[in-house]
C-alpha positions as CSV (number, residue, x, y, z in Angstrom):
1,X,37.1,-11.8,69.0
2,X,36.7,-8.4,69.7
3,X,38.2,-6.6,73.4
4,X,35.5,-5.6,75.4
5,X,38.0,-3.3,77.6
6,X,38.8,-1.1,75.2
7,X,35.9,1.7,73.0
8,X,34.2,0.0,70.2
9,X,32.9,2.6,67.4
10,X,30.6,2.0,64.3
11,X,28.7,4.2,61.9
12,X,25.1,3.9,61.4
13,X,23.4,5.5,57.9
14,X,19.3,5.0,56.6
15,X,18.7,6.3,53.3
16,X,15.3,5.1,53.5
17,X,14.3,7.6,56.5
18,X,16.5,10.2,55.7
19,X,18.8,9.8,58.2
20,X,22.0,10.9,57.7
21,X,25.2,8.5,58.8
22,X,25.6,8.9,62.5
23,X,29.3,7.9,65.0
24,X,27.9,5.4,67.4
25,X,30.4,5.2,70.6
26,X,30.5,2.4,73.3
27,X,32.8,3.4,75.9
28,X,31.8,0.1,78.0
29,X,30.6,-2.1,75.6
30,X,28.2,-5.4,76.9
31,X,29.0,-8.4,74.9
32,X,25.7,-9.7,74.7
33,X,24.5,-6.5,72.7
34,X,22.7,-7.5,69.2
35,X,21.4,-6.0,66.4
36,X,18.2,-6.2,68.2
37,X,19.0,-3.9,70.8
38,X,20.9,-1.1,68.5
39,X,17.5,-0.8,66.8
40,X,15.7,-0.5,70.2
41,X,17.9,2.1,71.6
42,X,18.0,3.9,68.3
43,X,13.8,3.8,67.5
44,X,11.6,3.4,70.5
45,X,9.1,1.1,69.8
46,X,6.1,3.7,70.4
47,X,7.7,5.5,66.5
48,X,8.5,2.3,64.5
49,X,7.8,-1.0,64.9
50,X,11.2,-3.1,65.0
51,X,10.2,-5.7,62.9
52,X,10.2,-3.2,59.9
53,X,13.3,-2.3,60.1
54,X,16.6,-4.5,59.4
55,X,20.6,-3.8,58.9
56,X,22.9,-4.6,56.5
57,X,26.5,-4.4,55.6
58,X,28.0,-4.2,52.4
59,X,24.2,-5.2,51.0
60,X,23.8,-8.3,52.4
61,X,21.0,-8.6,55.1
62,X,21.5,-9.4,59.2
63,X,19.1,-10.7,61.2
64,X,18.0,-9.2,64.6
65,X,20.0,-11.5,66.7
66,X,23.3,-11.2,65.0
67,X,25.9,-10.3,67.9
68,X,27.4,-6.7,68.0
69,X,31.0,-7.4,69.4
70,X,31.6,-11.5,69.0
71,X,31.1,-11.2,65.0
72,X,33.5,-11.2,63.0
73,X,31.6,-9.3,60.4
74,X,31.2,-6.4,62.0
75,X,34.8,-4.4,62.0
76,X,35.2,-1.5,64.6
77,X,34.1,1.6,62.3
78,X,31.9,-0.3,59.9
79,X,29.0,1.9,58.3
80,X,26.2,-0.2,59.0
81,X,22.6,0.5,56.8
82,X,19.0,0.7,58.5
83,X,16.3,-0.1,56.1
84,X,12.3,-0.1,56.0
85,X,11.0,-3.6,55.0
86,X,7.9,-3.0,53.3
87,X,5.5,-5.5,54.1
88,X,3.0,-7.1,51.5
89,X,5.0,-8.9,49.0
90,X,5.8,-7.8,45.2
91,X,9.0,-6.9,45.4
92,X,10.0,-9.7,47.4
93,X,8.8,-12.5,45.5
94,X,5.6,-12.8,47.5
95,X,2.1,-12.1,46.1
96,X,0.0,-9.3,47.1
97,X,-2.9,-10.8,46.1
98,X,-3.7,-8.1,43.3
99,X,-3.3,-10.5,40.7
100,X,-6.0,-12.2,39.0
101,X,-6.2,-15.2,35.8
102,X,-6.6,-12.7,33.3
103,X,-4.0,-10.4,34.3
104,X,-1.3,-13.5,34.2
105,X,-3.2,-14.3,30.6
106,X,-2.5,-11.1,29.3
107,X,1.7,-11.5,29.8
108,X,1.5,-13.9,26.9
109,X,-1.4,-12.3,24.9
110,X,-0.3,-11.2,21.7
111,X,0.3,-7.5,21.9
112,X,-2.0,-5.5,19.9
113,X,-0.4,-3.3,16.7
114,X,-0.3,0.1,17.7
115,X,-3.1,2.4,16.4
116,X,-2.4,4.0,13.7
117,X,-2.7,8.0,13.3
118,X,-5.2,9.0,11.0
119,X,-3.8,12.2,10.0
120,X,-0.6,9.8,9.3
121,X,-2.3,7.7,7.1
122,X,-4.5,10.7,5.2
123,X,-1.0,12.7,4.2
124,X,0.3,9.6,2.9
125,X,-1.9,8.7,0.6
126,X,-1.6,12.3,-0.8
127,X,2.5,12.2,-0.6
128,X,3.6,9.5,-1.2
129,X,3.5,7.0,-4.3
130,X,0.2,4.3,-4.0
131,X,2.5,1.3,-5.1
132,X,5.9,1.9,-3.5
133,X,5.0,4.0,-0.8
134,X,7.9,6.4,-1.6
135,X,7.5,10.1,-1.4
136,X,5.9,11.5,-4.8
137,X,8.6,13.4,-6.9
138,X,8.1,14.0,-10.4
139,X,7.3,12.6,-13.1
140,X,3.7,11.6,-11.2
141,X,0.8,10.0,-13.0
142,X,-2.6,9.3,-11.9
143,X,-4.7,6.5,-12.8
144,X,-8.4,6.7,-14.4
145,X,-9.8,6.1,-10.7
146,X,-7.8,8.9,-9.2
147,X,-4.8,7.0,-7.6
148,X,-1.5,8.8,-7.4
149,X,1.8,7.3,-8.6
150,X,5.6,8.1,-9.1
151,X,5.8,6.9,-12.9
152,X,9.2,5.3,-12.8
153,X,7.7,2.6,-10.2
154,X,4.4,1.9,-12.2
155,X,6.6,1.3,-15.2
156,X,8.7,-0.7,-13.4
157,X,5.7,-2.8,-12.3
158,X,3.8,-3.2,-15.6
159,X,7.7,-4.0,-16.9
160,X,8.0,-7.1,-14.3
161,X,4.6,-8.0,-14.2
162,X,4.5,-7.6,-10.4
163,X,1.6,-5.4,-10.0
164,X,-0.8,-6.4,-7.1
165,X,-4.4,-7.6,-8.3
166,X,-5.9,-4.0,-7.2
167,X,-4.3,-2.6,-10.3
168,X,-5.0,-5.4,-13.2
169,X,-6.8,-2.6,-14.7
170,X,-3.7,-0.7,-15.7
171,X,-1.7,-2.5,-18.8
172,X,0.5,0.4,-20.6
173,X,1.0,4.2,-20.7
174,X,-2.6,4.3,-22.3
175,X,-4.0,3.5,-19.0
176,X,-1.8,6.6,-17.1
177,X,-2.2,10.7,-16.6
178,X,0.4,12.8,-16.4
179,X,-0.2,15.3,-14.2
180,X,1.3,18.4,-13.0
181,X,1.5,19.1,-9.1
182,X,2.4,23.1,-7.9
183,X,5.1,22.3,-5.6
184,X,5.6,25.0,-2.3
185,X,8.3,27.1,-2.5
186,X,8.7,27.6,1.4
187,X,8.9,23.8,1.4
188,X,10.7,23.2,-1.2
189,X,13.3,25.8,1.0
190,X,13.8,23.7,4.1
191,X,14.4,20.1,1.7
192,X,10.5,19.0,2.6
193,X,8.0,18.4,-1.2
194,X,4.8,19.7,-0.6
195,X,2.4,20.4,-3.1
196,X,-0.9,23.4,-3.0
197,X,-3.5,24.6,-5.5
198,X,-1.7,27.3,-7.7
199,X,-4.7,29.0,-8.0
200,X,-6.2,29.0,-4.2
201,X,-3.1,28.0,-2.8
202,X,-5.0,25.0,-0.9
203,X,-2.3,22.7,0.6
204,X,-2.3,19.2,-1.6
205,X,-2.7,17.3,1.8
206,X,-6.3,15.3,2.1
207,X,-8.1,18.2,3.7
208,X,-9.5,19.6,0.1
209,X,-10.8,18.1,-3.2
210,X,-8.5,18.2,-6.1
211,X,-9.6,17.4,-9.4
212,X,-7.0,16.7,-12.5
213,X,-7.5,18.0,-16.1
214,X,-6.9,15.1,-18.6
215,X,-6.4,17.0,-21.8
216,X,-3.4,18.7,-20.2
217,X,-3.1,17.5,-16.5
218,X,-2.8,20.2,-14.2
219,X,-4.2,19.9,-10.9
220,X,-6.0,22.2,-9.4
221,X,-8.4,22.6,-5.8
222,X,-12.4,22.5,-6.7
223,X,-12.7,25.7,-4.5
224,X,-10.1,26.9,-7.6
225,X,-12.8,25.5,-10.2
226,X,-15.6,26.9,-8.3
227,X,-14.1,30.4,-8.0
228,X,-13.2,30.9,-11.4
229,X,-15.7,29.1,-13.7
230,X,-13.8,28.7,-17.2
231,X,-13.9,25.9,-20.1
232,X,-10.8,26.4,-20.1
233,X,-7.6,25.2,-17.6
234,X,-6.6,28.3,-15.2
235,X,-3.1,27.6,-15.9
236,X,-2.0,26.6,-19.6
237,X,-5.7,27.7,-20.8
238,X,-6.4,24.5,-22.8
239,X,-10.0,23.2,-23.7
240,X,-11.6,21.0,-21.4
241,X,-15.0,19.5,-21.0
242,X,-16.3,18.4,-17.1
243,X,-15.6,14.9,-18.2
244,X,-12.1,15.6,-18.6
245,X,-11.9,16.4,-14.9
246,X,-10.7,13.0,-12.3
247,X,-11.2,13.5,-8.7
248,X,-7.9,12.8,-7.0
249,X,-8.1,9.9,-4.0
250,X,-12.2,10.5,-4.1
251,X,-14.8,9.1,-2.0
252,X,-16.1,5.9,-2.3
253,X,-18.8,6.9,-3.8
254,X,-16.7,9.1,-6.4
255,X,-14.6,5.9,-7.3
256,X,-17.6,4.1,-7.7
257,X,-18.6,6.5,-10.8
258,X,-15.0,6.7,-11.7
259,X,-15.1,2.9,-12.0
260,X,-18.3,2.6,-14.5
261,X,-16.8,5.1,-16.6
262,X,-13.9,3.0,-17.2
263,X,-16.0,0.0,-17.5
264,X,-18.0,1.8,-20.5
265,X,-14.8,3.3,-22.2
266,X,-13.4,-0.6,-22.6
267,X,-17.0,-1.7,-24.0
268,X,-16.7,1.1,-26.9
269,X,-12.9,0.1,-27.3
270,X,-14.2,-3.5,-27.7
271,X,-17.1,-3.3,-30.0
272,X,-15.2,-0.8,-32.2
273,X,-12.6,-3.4,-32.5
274,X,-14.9,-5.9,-33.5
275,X,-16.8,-3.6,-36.0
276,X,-13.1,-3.2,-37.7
277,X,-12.5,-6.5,-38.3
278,X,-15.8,-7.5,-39.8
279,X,-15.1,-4.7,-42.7
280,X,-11.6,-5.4,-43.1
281,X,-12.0,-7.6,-46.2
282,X,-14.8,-5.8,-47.4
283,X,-14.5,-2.1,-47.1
284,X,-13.4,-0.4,-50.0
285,X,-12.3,3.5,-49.3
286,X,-14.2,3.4,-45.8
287,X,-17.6,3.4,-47.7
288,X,-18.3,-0.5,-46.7
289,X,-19.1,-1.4,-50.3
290,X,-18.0,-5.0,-50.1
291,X,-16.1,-6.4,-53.2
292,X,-17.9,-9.6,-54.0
293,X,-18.7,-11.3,-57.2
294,X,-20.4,-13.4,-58.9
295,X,-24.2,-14.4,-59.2
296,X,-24.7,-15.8,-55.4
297,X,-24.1,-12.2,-54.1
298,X,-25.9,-10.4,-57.0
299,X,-23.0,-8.5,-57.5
300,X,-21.5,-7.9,-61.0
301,X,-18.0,-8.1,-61.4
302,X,-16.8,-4.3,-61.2
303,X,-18.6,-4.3,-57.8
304,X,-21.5,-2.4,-58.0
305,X,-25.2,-4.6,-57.0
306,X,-26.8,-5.9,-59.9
307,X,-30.4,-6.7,-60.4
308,X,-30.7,-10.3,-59.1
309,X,-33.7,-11.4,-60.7
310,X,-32.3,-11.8,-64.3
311,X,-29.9,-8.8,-65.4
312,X,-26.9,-10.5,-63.5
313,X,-25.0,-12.2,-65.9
314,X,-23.3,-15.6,-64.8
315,X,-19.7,-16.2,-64.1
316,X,-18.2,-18.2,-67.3
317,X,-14.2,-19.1,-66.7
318,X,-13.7,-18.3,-70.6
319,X,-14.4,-14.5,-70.5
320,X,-11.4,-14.1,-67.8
321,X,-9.1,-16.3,-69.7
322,X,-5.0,-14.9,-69.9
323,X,-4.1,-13.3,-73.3
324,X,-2.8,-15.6,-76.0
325,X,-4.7,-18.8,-74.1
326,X,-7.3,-21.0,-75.8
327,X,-10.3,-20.5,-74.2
328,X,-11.5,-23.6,-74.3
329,X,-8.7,-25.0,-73.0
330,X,-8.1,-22.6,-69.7
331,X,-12.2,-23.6,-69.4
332,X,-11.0,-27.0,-69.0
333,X,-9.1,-26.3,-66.1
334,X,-12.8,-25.4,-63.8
335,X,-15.2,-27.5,-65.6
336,X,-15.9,-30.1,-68.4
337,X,-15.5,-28.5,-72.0
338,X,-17.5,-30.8,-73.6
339,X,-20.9,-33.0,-72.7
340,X,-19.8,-36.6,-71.8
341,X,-21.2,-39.1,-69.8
342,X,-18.9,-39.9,-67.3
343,X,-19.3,-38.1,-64.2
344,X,-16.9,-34.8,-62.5
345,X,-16.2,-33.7,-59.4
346,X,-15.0,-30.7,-58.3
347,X,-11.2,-32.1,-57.6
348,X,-11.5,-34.9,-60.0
349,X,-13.2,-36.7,-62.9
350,X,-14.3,-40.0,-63.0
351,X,-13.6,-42.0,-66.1
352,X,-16.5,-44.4,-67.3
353,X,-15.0,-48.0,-67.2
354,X,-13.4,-49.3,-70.1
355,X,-11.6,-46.2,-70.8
356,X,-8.4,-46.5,-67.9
């Protein structure tokens, strides 16, 4: 219980309208003063309304009617804190109203990935490795569609048989391109690998074509190719023909050709593989002059075609018979050497009865 005969003093701050902290002083204090009437004598009702404002000491909220003097809350010198009460709800717990079904949906809808740069996804196909996704260093291959690899992770794949679907066409080194990419030097200076046209000096970065040189695999820009129209590669000056040429991560439309050409290059690979094994037995020298005998073929023995119709002359098992053997005998061996009347197959004879 506080004395009522004696000054009672008490500090008064509001942050929220910039007030800075003020001494109040009540010489002759009435005990019946609240809350309430501090506000009123501090804000005349005409400025703010009361009922947006409220104390509070050491954070925790008093109402209107709490007592000035008979509380034993409120310590002579204690800072009390005016605050606006903003009125409408959200931070409060309240609604405002704002808030519809699909807004309270959309809290527990699945967030969408974010979008993906373009520019992002354009230099990484031309940086980095199509199956690992690593930066490109050398040794770099290309496949015969255009795609660019680091080697050591296509080997690895065809090695564990882990290559996605995409790439069934590749099975060996047949199938890959070395190729030879003109790194930056002012890149190459600051630890970045960046790669240009060594004849244009076009940036290797999705903006221009590039075109690779199978015979000896240099890479070069096609404003490089179109500038300086030779047979022959700008750089090591090697033969090449226009099929010899692979357009780097092409079009559609480019993979599309790329895609029938390899198509066609398996069919000849195929039916030469085929034609090779039919001559295998046959060929003699590479001429295809098969070495059959005998009278069903028409062919004499030394292997040169004979006249069918009579000048062929028939196969007799006595006329090939091992030195110092009886013909007659080594005859035996294929066929009867005599006339008889029993009858002979070709594994066996059969014996007329009587005669076993």
């Amino acid at each position: 219980m506080k004395s009522t005969s004696r000054n009672f003093q008490i500090f008064v701050q509001s942050p929220d309208l910039r007030i800075p902290t003020r001494a109040l002083i009540f010489q002759k204090p009435n005990p019946n003063l609240t809350l309430h009437h501090l506000k009123s004598s501090l804000f005349p009702a005409t400025s703010i309304p009361h009922s947006s404002l409220f104390f509070t000491l050491n954070g925790k909220p008093l109402s209107d009617s709490t007592p000035l003097l008979q509380n034993s809350q409120i310590a002579p010198l204690s800072t009390l804190t005016l605050h606006l009460r903003f009125l409408g709800g959200g931070g409060d717990g309240g609604a405002t109203g704002a808030e519809s079904r699909d807004c309270y949906l959309n809290m527990y809808a699945v967030k969408k990935p974010d979008k993906v740069d373009p520019n992002e996804m354009r230099l990484s196909k031309w940086l980095n490795c199509t199956l690992s996704n690593e930066p490109l260093r050398h040794p770099i291959v290309i496949d015969k569609l255009g795609n660019l690899f680091n080697k050591e992770a296509l080997v690895e794949g065809l090695l564990k048989k882990n290559l996605p679907k995409e790439f069934g066409y590749i099975k060996g080194l047949k199938d890959m391109i070395t190729v030879e990419l003109a790194e930056i030097p002012r890149a190459k200076e600051i630890g970045e690998v960046k790669f240009q046209c060594p004849i244009t000096g076009l940036e290797f970065n999705g903006k221009y074509k590039f075109f690779a040189i199978k015979s000896c695999g240099h890479v070069l820009s096609a404003k490089g190719f179109k500038e300086v129209k030779s047979s022959t590669c700008l750089i090591c000056h090697k033969e090449f023909v226009e099929s010899d040429k692979i357009v780097i991560n092409g079009t559609e439309e480019e993979v599309t050709e790329l895609w029938e050409k390899l198509k066609e290059e398996k069919l000849k690979v195929k039916d030469n593989g085929k034609k090779t094994k039919k001559l295998k037995n046959g060929d003699v020298n590479g001429e295809g002059v098969g070495r059959l005998t005998g009278t069903k073929h028409g062919i004499e023995g030394n292997g040169i075609n004979g006249n069918a119709k009579g000048s062929t002359k028939k196969f007799k098992a006595a006329d090939i018979a091992p030195a110092n053997a009886t013909k007659a005998v080594y005859a035996s061996i294929f066929t009867s050497s005599r006339k008889s009347d029993f009858k002979e197959t070709y594994s066996c004879r059969s014996l007329p009865l009587g005669r076993n």
